[in-house]
Structures are given as C-alpha cells and as structure tokens.
C-alpha positions as CSV (number, residue, x, y, z in Angstrom):
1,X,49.4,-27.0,-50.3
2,X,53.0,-25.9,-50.9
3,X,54.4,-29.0,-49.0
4,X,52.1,-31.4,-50.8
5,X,53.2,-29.8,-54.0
6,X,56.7,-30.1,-53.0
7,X,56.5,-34.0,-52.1
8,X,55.1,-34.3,-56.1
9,X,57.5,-32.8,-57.7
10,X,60.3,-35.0,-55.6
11,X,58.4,-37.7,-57.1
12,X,59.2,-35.9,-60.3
13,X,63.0,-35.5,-60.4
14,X,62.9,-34.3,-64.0
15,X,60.3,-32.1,-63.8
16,X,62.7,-29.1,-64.1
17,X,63.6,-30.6,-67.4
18,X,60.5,-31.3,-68.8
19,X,59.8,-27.7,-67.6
20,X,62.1,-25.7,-69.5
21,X,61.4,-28.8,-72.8
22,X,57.7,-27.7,-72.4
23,X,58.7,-23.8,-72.2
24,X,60.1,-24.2,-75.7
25,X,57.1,-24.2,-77.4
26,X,56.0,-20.7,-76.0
27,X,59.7,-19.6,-77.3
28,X,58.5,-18.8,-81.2
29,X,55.1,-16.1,-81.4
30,X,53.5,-17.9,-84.2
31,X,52.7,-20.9,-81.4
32,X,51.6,-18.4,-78.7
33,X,49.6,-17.4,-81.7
34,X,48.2,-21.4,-82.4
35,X,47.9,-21.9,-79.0
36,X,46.2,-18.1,-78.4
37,X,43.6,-19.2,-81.3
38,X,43.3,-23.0,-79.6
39,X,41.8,-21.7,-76.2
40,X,38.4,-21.1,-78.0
41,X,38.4,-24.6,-79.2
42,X,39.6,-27.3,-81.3
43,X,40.8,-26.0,-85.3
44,X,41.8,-28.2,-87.8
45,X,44.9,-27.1,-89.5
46,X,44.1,-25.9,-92.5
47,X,41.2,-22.9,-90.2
48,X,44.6,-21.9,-88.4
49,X,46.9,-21.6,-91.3
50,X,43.9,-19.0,-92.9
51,X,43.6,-17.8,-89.5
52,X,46.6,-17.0,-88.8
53,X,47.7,-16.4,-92.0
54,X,50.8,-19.4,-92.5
55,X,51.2,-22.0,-94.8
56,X,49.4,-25.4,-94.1
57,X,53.0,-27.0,-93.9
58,X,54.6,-24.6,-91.2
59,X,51.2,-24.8,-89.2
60,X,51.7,-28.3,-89.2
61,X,55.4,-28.0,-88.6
62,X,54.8,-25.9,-85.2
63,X,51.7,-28.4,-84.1
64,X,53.8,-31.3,-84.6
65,X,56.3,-29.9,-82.1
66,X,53.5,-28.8,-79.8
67,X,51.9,-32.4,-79.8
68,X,55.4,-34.0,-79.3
69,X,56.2,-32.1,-76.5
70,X,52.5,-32.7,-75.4
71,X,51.1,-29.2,-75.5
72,X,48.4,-30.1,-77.7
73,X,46.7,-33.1,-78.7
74,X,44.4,-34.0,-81.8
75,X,41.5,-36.2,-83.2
76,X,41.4,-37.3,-86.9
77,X,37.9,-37.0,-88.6
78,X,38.4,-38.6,-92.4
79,X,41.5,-36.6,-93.6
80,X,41.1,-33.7,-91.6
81,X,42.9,-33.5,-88.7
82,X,41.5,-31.3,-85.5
83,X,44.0,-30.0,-82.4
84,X,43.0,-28.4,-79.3
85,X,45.0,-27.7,-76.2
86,X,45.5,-30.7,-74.4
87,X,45.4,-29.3,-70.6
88,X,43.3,-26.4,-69.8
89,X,46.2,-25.2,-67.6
90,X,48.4,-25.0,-69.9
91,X,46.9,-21.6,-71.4
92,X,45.7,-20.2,-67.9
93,X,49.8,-20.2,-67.7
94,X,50.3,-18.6,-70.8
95,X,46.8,-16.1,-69.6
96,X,49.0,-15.1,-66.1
97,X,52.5,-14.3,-68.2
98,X,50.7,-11.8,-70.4
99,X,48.6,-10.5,-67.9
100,X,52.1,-10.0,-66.1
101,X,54.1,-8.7,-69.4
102,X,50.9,-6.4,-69.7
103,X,51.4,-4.7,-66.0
104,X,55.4,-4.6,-66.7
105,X,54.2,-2.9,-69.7
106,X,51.7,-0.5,-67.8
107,X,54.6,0.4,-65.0
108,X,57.5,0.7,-67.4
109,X,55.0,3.4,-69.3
110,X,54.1,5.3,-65.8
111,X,57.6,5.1,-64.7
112,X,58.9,6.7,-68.3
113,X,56.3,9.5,-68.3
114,X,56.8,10.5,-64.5
C-alpha cells in the first residue's frame, strides 16, 4: 500500500504544494467551524452565517476561499446558494487532528497534575 501510494504521489510532483495550499484553509477557526458544521450536510450561506453567528459577507468570504482551493463545492437552487464538503476525506482528516489535539490535550493534563 505504502509503495503504491508512493508511485502516486511521484506522479504528483506538486502535491507537497498543493498540500500545504490546501492546509490553509484549516489555518483560520471560523472555517474549521464551516467545515465542522458542513460534515452533517449541505447549508446554504445564509443557515451558516446564523449558525455560526457571522455576517453573510464574511461567510461567503471564507467559502469562496474554501471552494477555490477545492475544499468545498456548491449547487445553486434559484438565488440560494448550497455548499457541502466536497471530499468526505477531507473532514475524516480534520476528525484525526482533533482527536490527536484532544489526546495531546489529555496527556499534557496527566503529565501537569502528576
């Protein structure tokens, strides 16, 4: 498995770039916050401005980048727009980070209190 996956990413000689391109989005909380809301399905902007408490335009602002960078993906219905996450894997990535923040979290707690 590791091999094969080593042979695609030589196919990929950017994919390092891309990579740390795509990691941007993850870099500001209020789109771990669109894209925490996004994993239980598609919202159209205005639901995750209320939900999250933003303005229509910043939401907007921070799906734009996710969409450009190809995080998220949408589908027009009259003048409503609707995103959802465009790869499942993308949030089972963000899912292991916090469960591995979480467990820092956990140990850094044990290890102060021993």
């Amino acid at each position: 498995m590791d091999q094969r996956r080593n042979q695609q990413e030589s196919v990929l000689p950017d994919i390092f770039d891309l990579h740390a391109e795509f990691c941007k989005i993850f870099s500001d909380p209020k789109r771990l916050r669109i894209m925490w809301s996004l994993q239980q399905g598609e919202r159209s902007v205005s639901d995750l401005a209320k939900e999250l408490g933003l303005t229509v335009s910043n939401t907007s602002q921070h799906l734009r980048m996710m969409f450009d960078r190809g995080a998220v993906t949408y589908r027009r219905e009259g003048k409503t727009i609707f995103y959802r996450i465009a790869n499942d894997k993308f949030i089972e990535g963000c899912l292991k980070i916090r469960e591995g923040l979480k467990e820092q979290l956990i140990r850094n707690n044990q290890a102060a209190s021993s």
